[in-house]
C-alpha positions in Angstrom: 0.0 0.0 0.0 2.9 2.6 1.3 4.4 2.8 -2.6 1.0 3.2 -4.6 0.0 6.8 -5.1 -3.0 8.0 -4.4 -4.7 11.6 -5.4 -4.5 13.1 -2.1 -1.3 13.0 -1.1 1.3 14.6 1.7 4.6 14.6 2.9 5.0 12.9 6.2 5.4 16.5 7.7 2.4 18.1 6.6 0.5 14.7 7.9 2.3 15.2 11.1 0.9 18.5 11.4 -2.6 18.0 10.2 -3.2 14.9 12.6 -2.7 14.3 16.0 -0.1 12.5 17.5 -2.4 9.6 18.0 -4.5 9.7 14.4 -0.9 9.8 12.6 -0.2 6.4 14.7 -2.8 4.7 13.5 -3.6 6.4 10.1 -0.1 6.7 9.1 1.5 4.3 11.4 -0.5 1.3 11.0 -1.4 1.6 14.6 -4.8 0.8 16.5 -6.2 2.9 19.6 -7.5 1.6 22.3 -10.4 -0.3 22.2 -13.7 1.7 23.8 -11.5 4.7 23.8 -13.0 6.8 20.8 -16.0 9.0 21.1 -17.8 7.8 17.7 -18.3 4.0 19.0 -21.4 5.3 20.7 -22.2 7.9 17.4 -26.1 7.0 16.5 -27.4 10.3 14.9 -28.4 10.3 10.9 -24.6 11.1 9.2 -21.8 9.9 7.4 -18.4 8.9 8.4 -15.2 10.3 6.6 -11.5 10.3 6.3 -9.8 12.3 8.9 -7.1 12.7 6.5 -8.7 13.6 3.4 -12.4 14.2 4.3 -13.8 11.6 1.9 -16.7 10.0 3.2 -16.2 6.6 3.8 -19.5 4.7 5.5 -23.3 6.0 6.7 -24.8 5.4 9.9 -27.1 3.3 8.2 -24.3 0.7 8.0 -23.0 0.9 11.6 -23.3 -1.2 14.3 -22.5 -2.6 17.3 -20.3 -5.7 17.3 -19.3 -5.6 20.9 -15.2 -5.2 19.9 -14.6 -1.6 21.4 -14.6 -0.3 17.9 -16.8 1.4 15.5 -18.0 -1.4 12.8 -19.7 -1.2 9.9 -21.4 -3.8 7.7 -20.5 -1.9 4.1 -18.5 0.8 2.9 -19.8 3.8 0.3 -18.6 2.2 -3.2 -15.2 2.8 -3.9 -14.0 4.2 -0.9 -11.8 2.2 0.6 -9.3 -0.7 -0.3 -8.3 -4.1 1.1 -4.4 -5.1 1.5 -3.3 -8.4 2.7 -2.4 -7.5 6.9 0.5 -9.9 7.7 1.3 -8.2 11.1 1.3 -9.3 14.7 1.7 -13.3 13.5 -1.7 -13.4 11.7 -3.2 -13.0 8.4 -5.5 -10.1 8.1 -7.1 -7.8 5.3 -6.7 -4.2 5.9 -8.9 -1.2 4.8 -7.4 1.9 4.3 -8.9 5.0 2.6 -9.3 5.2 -1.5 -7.9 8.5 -2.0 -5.1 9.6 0.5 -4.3 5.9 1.6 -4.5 5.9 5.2 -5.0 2.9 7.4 -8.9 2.7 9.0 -8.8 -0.5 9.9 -9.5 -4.1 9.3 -12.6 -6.2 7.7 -13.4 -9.4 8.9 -15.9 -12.1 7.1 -18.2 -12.3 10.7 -20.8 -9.6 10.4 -24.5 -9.2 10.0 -26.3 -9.1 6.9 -26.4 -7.6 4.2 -22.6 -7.9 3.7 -22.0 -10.5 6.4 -18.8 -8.1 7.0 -17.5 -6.4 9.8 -15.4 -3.1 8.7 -13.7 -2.8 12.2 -12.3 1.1 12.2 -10.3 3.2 14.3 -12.5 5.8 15.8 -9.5 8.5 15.4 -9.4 7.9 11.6 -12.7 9.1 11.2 -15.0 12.7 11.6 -18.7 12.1 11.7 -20.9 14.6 9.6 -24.4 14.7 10.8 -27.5 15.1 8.1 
């Protein structure tokens, strides 16, 4: 993922200075917060979900739900907005989602949630700004 390009792009000091310390950990580094720590797990107003670090929107409320794993999940993204790499980290095999258009890491999907997708889009709260309708 690090060596595609993607149409929003930055050098690693102006994503240093955009994000917090914290978002450019997990959005830049690969890193996960803490689970139950971000604000947006209990988010259940009418909105959307986007990118911290490009402001694309990524996922509606419609989609999310509560899995129970201390992060925000979702059952489907908006078409195109993010992309899956192979996740070979931490001794396991994982697919990673990260965002279409500046590349940052969300988060990881995982083949156990409810219909219609039966997938569970597992995201880092700090990766994301919620836009209520």
């Amino acid at each position: 993922m690090d060596q595609k390009s993607f149409p929003v792009s930055r050098t690693d000091a102006e994503w240093r200075a955009l994000l917090t310390p914290e978002q450019y950990e997990v959005m830049r580094g690969h890193g996960t917060e803490r689970p139950g720590s971000c604000a947006l797990l209990n988010e259940k107003r009418p909105g959307a979900f986007a990118c911290v670090g490009c402001g694309q929107t990524l996922f509606v409320a419609t989609t999310k739900f509560e899995s129970g794993t201390g992060w925000p999940s979702f059952d489907t993204p908006l078409e195109g907005a993010v992309e899956e790499t192979v996740d070979r980290s931490y001794g396991m095999v994982r697919t990673e989602v990260h965002c279409s258009q500046c590349g940052s890491h969300l988060g990881h999907v995982f083949p156990d949630g409810p219909p219609p997708s039966g997938l569970r889009y597992c995201i880092n709260g700090v990766a994301l700004e919620f836009e209520p309708d």
